[in-house]
Biopython code that builds the backbone (N, CA, C, O; Angstrom):
import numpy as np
from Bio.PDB.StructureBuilder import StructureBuilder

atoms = [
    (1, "UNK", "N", (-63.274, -92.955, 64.742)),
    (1, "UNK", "CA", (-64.361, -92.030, 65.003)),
    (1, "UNK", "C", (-63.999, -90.644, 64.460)),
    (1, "UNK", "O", (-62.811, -90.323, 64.440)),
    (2, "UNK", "N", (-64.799, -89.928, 64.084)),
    (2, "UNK", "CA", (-65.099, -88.893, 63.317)),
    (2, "UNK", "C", (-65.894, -87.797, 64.299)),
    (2, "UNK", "O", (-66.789, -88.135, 65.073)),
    (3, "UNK", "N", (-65.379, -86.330, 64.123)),
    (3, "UNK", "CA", (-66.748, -85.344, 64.686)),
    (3, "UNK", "C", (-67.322, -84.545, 63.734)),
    (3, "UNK", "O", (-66.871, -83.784, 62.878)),
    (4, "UNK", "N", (-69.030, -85.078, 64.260)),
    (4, "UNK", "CA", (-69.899, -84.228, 63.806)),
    (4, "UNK", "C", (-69.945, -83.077, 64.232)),
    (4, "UNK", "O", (-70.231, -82.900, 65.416)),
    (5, "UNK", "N", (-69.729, -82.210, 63.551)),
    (5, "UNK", "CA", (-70.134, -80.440, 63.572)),
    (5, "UNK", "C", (-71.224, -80.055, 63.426)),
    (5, "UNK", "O", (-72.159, -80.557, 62.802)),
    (6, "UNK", "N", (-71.116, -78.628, 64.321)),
    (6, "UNK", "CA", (-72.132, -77.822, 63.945)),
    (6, "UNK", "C", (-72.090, -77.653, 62.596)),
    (6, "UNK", "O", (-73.066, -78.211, 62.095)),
    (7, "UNK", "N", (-71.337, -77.090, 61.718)),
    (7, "UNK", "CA", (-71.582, -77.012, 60.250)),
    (7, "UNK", "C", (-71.859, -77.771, 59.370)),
    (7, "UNK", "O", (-72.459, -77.448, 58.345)),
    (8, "UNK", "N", (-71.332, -79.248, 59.735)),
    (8, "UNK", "CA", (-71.851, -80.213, 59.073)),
    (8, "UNK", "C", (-73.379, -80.343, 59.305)),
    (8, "UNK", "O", (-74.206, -80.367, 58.393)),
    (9, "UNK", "N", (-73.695, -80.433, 60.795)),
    (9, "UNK", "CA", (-75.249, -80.752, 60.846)),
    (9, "UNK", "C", (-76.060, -79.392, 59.948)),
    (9, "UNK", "O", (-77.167, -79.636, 59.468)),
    (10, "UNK", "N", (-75.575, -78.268, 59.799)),
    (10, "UNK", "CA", (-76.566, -77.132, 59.487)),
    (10, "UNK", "C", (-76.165, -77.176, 57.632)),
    (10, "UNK", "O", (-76.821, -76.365, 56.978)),
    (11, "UNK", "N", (-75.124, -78.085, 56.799)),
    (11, "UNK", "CA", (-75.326, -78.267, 55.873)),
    (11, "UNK", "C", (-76.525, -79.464, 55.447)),
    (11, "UNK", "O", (-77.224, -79.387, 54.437)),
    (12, "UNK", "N", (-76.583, -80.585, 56.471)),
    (12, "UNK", "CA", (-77.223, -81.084, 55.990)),
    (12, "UNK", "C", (-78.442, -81.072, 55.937)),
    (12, "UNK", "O", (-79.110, -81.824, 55.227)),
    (13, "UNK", "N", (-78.946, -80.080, 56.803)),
    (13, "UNK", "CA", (-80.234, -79.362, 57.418)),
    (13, "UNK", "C", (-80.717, -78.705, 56.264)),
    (13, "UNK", "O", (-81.879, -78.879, 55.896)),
    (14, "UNK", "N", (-79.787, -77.829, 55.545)),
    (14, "UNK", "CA", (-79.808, -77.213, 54.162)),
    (14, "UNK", "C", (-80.391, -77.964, 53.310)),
    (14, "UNK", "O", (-81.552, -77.730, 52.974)),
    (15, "UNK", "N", (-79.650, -79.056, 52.783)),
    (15, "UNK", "CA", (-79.914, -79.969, 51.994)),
    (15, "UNK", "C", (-81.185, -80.396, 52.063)),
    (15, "UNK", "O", (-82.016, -80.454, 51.156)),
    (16, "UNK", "N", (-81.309, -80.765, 53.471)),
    (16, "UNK", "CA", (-83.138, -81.632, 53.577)),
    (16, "UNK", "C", (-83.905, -80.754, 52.921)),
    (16, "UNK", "O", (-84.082, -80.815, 51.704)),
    (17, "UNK", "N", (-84.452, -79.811, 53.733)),
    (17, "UNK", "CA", (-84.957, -78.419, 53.593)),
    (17, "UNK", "C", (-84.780, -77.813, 51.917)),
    (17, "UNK", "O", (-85.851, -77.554, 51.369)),
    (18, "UNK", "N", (-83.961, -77.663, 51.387)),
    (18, "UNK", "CA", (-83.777, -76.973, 50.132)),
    (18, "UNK", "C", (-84.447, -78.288, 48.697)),
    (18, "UNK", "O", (-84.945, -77.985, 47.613)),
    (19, "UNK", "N", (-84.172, -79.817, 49.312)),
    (19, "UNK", "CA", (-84.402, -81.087, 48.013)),
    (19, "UNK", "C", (-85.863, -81.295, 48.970)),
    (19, "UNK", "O", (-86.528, -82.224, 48.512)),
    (20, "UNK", "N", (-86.435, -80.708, 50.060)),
    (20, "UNK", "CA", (-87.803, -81.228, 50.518)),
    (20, "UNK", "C", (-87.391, -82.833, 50.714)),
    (20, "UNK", "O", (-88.156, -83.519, 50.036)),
    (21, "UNK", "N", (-86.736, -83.372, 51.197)),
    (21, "UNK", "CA", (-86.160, -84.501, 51.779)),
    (21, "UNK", "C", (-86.886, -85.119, 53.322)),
    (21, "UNK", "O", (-87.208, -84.204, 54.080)),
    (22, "UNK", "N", (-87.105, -86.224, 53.731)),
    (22, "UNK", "CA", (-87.913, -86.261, 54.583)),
    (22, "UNK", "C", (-86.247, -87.055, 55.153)),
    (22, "UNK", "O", (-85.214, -87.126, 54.487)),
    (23, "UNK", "N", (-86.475, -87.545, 56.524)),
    (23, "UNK", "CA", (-85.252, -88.311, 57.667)),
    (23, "UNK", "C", (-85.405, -89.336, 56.773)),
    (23, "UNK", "O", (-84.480, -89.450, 55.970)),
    (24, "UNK", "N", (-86.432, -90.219, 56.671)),
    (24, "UNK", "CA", (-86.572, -91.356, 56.090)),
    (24, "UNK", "C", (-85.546, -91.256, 54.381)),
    (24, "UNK", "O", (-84.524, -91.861, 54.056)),
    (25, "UNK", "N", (-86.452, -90.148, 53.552)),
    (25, "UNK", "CA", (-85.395, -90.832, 51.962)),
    (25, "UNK", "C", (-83.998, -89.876, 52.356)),
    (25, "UNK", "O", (-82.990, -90.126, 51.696)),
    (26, "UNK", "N", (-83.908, -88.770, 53.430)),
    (26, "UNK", "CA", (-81.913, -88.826, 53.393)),
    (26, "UNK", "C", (-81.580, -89.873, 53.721)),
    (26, "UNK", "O", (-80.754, -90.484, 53.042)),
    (27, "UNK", "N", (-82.144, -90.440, 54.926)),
    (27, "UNK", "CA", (-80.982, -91.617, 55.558)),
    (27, "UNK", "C", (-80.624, -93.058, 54.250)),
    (27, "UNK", "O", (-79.648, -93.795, 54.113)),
    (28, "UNK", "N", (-81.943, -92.943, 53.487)),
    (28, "UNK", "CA", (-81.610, -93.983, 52.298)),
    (28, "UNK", "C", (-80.653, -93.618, 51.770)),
    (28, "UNK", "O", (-79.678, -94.353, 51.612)),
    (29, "UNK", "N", (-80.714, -92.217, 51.314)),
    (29, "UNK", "CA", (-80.067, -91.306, 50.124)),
    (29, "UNK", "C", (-78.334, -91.620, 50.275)),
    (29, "UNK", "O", (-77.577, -91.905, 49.347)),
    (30, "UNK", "N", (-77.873, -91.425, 52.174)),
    (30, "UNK", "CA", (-77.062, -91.149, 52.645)),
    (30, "UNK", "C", (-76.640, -92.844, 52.606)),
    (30, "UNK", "O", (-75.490, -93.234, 52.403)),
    (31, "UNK", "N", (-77.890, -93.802, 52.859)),
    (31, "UNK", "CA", (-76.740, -94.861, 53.024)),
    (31, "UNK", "C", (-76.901, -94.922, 54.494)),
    (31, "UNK", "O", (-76.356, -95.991, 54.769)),
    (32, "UNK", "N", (-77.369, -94.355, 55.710)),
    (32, "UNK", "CA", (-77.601, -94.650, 57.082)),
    (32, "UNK", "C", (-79.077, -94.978, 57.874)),
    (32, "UNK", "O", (-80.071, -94.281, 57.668)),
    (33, "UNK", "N", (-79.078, -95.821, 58.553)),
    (33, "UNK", "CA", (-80.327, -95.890, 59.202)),
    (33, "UNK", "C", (-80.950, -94.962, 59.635)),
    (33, "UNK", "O", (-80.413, -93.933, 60.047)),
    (34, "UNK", "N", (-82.189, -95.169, 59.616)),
    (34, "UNK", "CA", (-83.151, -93.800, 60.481)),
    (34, "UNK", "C", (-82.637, -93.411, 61.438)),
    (34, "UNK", "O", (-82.156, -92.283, 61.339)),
    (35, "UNK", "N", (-82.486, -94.148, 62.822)),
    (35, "UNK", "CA", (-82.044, -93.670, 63.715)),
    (35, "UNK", "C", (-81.238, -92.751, 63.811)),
    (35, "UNK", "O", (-81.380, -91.641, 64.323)),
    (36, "UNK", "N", (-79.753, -93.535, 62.957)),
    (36, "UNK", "CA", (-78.655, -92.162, 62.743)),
    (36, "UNK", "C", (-79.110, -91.272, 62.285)),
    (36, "UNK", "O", (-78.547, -90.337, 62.856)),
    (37, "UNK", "N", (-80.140, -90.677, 61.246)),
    (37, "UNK", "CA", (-80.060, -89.730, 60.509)),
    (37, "UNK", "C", (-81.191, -88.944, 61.759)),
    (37, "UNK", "O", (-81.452, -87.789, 61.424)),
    (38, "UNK", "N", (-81.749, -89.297, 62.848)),
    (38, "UNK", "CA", (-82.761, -89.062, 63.666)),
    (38, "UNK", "C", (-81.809, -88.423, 64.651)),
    (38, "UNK", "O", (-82.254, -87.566, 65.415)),
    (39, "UNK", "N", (-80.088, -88.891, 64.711)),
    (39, "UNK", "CA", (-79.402, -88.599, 65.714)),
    (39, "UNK", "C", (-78.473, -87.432, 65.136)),
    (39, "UNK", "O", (-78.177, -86.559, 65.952)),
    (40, "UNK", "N", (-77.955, -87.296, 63.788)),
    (40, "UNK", "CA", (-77.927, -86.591, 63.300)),
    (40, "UNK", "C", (-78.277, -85.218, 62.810)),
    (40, "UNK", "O", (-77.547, -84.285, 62.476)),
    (41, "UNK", "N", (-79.600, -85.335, 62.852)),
    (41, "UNK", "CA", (-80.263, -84.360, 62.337)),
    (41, "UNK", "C", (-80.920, -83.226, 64.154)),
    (41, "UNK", "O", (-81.132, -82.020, 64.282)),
    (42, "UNK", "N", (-81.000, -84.129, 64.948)),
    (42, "UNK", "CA", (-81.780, -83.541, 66.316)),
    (42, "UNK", "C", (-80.029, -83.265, 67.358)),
    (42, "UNK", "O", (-79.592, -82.115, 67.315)),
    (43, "UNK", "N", (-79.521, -83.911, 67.865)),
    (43, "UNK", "CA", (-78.621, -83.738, 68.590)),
    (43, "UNK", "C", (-77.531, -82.244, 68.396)),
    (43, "UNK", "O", (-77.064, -81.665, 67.414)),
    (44, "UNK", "N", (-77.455, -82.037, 69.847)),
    (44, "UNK", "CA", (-76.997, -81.324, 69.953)),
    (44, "UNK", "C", (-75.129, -81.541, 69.391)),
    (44, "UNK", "O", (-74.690, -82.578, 69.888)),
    (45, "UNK", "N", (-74.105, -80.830, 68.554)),
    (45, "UNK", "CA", (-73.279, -80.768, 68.109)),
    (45, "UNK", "C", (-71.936, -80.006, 68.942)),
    (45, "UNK", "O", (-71.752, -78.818, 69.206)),
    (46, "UNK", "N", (-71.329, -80.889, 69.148)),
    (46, "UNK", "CA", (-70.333, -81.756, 67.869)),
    (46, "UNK", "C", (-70.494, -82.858, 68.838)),
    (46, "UNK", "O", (-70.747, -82.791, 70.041)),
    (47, "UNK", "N", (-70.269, -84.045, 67.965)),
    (47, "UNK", "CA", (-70.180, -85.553, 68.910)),
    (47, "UNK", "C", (-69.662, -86.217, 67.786)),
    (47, "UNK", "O", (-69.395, -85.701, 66.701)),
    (48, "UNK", "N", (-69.534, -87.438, 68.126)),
    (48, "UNK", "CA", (-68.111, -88.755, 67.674)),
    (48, "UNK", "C", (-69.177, -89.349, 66.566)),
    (48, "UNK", "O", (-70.227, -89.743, 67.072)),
    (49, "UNK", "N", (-69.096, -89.448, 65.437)),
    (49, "UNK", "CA", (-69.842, -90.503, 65.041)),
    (49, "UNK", "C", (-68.728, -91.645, 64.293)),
    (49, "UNK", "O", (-67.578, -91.337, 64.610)),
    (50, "UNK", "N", (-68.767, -92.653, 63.551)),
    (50, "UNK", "CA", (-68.518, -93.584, 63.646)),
    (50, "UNK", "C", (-67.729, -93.420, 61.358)),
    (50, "UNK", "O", (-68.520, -93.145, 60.455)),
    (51, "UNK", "N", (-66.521, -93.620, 61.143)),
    (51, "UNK", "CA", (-66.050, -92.981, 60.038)),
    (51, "UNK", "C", (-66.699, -93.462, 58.636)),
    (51, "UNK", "O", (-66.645, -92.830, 57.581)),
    (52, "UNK", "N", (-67.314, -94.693, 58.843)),
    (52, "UNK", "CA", (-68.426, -94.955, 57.683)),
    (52, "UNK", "C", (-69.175, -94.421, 57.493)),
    (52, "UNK", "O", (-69.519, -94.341, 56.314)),
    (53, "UNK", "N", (-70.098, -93.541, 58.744)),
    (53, "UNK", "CA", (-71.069, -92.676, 58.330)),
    (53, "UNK", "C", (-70.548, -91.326, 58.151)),
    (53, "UNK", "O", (-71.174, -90.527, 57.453)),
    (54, "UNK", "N", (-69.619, -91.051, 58.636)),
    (54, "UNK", "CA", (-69.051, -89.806, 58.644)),
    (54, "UNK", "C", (-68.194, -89.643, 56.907)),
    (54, "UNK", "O", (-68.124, -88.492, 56.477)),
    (55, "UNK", "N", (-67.641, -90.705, 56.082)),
    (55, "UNK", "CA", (-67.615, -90.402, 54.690)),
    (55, "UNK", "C", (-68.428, -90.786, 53.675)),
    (55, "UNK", "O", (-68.043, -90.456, 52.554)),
    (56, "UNK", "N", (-69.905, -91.662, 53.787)),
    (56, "UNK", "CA", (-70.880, -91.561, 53.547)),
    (56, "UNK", "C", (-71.389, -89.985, 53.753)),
    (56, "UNK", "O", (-71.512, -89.437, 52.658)),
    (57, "UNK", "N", (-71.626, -89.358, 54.566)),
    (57, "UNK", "CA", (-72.405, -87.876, 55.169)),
    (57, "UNK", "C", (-71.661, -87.001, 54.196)),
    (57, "UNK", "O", (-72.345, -86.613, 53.248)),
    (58, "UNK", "N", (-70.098, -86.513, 54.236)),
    (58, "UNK", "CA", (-69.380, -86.133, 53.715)),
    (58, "UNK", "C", (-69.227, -86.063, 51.945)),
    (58, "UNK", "O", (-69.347, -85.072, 51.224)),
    (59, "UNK", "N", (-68.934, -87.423, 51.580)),
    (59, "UNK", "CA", (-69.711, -87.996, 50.561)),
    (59, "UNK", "C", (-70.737, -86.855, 49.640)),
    (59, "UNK", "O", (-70.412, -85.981, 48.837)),
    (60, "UNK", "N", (-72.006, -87.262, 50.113)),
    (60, "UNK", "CA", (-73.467, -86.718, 49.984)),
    (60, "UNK", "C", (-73.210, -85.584, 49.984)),
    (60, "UNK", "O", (-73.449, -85.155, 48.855)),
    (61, "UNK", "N", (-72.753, -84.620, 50.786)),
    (61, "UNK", "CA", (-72.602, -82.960, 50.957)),
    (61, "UNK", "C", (-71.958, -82.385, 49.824)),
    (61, "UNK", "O", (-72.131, -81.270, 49.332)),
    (62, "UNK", "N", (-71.007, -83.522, 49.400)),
    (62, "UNK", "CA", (-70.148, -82.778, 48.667)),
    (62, "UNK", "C", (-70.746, -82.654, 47.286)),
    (62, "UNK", "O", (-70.352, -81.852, 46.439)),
    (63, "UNK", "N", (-72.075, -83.817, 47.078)),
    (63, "UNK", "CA", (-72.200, -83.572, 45.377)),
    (63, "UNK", "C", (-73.849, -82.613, 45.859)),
    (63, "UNK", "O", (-74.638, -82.125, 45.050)),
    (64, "UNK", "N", (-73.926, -82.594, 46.841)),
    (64, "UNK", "CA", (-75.252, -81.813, 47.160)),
    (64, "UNK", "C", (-74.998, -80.036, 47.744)),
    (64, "UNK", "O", (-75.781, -79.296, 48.341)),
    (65, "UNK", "N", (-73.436, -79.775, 47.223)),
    (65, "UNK", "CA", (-72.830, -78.545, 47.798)),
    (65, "UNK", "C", (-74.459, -77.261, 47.945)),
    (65, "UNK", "O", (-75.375, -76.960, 47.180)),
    (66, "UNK", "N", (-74.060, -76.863, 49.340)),
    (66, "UNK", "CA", (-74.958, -75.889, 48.942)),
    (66, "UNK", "C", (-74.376, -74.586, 49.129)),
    (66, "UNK", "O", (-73.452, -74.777, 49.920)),
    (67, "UNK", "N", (-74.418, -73.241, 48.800)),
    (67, "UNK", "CA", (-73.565, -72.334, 48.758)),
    (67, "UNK", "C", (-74.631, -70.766, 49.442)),
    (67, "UNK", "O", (-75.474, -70.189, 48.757)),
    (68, "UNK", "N", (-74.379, -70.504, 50.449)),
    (68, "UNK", "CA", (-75.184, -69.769, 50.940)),
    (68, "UNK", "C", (-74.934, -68.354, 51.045)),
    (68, "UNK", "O", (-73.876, -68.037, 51.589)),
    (69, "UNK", "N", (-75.959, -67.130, 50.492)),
    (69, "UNK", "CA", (-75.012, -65.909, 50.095)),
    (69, "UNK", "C", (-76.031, -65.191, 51.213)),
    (69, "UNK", "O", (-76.905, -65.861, 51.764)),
    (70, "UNK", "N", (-75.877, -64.041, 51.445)),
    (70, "UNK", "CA", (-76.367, -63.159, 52.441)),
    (70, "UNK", "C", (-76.495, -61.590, 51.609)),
    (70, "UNK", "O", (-75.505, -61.014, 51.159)),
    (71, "UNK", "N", (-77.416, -61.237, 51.545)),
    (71, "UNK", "CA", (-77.409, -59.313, 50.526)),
    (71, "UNK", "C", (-77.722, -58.800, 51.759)),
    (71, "UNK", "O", (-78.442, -59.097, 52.712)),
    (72, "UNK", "N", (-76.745, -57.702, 51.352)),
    (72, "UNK", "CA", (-76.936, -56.734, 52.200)),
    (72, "UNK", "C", (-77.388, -55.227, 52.084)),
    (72, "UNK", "O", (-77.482, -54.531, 53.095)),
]
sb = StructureBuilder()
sb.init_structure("model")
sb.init_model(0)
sb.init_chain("A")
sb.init_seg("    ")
for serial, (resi, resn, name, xyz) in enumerate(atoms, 1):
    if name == "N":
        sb.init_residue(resn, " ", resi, " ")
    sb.init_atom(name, np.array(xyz, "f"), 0.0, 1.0, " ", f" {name:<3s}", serial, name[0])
structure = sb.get_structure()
């Protein structure tokens, strides 16, 4: 088992949001069932998920890097 983060969940939140991605084509995208990506995406953070989905998730983030700048 693996923990999901807050940062992990708010990268992948990025991702949806930035490719207009619906739960349905990430969880394809990702390789996980709806549900997970339903448990994923809503639950409150950090919790155990399971290490197939967790380097699948990982995986995905990494070629979907998103890089977030702030002006001040």
């Amino acid at each position: 088992m693996d923990v999901f983060t807050d940062d992990l969940q708010r990268q992948l939140l990025m991702a949806k949001g930035l490719e207009r991605l619906t739960r349905n084509d990430l969880a394809n995208e990702i390789g996980v069932s709806l549900p997970t990506m339903t448990r994923l995406i809503n639950n409150k953070t950090p919790f155990a998920i399971q290490n197939n989905v967790y380097k699948r998730l990982t995986n995905w983030l990494s070629e979907h890097r998103i890089v977030a700048t702030q002006d001040k």
